[in-house]
C-alpha positions as a Python dict, from the first residue, in 0.01 Angstrom:
ca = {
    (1, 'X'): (0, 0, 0),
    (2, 'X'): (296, 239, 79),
    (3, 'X'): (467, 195, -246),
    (4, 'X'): (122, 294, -413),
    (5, 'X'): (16, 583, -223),
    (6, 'X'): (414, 695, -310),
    (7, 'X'): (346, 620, -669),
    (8, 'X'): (34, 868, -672),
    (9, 'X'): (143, 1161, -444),
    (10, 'X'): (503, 1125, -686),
    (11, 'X'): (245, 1144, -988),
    (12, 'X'): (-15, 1422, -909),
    (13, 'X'): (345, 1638, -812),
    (14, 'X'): (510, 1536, -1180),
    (15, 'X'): (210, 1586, -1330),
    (16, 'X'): (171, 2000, -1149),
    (17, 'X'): (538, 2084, -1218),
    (18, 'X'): (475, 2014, -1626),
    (19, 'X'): (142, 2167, -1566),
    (20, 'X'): (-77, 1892, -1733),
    (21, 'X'): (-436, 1908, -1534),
    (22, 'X'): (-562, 1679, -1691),
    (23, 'X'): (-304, 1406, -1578),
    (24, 'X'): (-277, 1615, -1210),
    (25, 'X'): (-615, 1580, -1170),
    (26, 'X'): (-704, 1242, -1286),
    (27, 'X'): (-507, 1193, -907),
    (28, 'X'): (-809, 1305, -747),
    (29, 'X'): (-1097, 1157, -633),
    (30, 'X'): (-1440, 1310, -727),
    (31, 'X'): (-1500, 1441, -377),
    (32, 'X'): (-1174, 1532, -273),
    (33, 'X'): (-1142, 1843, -72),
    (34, 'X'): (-849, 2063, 56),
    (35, 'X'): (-812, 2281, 368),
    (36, 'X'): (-531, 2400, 560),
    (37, 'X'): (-458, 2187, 887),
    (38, 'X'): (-734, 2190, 1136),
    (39, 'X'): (-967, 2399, 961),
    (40, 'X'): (-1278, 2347, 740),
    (41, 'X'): (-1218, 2243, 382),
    (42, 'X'): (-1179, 2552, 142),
    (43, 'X'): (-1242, 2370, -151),
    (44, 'X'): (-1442, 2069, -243),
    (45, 'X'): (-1498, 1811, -550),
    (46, 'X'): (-1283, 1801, -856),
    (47, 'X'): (-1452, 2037, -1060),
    (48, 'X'): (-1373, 2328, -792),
    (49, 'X'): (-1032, 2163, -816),
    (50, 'X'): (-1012, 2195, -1164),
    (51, 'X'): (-1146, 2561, -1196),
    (52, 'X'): (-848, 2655, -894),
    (53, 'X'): (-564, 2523, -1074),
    (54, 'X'): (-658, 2559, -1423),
    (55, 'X'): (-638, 2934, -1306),
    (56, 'X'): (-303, 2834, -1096),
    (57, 'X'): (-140, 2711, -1429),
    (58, 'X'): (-274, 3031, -1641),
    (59, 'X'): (-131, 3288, -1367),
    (60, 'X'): (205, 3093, -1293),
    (61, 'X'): (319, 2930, -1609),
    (62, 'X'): (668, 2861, -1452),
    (63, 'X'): (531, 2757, -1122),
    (64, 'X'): (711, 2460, -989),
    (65, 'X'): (750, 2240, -681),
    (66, 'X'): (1036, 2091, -544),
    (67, 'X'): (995, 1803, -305),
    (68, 'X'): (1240, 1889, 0),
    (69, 'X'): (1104, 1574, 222),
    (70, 'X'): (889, 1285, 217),
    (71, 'X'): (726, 1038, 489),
    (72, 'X'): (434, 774, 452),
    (73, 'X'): (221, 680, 702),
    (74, 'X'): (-64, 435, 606),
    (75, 'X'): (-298, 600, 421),
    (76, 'X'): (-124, 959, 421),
    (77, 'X'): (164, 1048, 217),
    (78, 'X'): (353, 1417, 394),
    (79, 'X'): (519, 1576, 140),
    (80, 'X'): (759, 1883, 276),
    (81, 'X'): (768, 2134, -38),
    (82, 'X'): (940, 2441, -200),
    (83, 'X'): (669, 2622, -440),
    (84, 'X'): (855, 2851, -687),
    (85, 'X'): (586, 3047, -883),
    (86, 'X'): (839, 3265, -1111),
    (87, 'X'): (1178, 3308, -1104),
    (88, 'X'): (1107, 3706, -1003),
    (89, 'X'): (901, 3579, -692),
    (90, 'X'): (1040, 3447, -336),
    (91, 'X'): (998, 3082, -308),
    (92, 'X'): (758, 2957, 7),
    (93, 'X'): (743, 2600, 161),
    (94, 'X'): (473, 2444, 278),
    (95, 'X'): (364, 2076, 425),
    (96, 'X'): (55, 1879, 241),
    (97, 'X'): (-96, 1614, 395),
    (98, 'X'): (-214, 1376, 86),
    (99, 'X'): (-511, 1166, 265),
    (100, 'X'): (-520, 851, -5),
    (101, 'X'): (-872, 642, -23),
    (102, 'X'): (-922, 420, -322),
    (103, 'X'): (-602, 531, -523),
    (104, 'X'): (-723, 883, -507),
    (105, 'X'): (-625, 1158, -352),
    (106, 'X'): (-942, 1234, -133),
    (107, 'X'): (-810, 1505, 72),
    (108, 'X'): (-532, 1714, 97),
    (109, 'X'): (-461, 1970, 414),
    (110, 'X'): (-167, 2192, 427),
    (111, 'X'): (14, 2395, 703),
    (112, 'X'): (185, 2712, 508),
}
C-alpha cells in the first residue's frame, strides 16, 4: 500500500510541475477536498479543483515544486515542499498532507 500511495502523491506532483491538469487531476478523487490543517475544507470536488488550478497554471506558467522531504504513514503520504511560482518571486514552503482512499487523492490539508 505504501509503495502505491508513493506512486500517486510522486504522480499528481510530476504531473503539477509540467502543468498537465488533466493528468494532475485524474489523481483526485471526485470528492476530494483541501483545507489548511485543522480547519474546514476551502475547496471541495474536482470540478472546484479543476477551476483553482486551471487558473493556478494560467497565472504561474513557470510555477514549480520541489519536493524537499517525504514520509508515509498508512494512508497519508507528507510531502515537505518548495513552491517557486516565477523566477522574479520568493519561493515559500509548505507541508501537504495527501489523505489517499481508493487510489485517489481524497483530501489534501496543508500547514503554510
Amino acid at each position: 500500500m505504501s509503495r502505491e500511495n508513493i506512486a500517486i502523491a510522486q504522480g499528481q506532483l510530476d504531473a503539477y510541475n509540467v502543468q498537465d491538469l488533466d493528468t494532475h487531476a485524474g489523481f483526485y478523487a471526485d470528492n476530494m477536498v483541501i483545507a489548511n490543517l485543522n480547519e474546514t475544507p476551502n475547496l471541495e470536488g474536482i470540478e472546484a479543483y479543476r477551476e483553482r488550478m486551471a487558473g493556478v497554471f494560467s497565472g504561474f506558467p513557470s510555477n514549480k515544486v520541489e519536493l524537499l522531504n517525504r514520509m508515509v504513514l498508512g494512508n497519508k503520504v507528507i510531502d515537505h515542499e518548495k513552491v517557486m511560482r516565477s523566477p522574479s518571486a520568493e519561493p515559500f514552503e509548505v507541508v501537504a498532507i495527501y489523505t489517499i482512499e481508493n487510489d485517489k487523492i481524497a483530501r489534501v490539508d496543508f500547514i503554510k
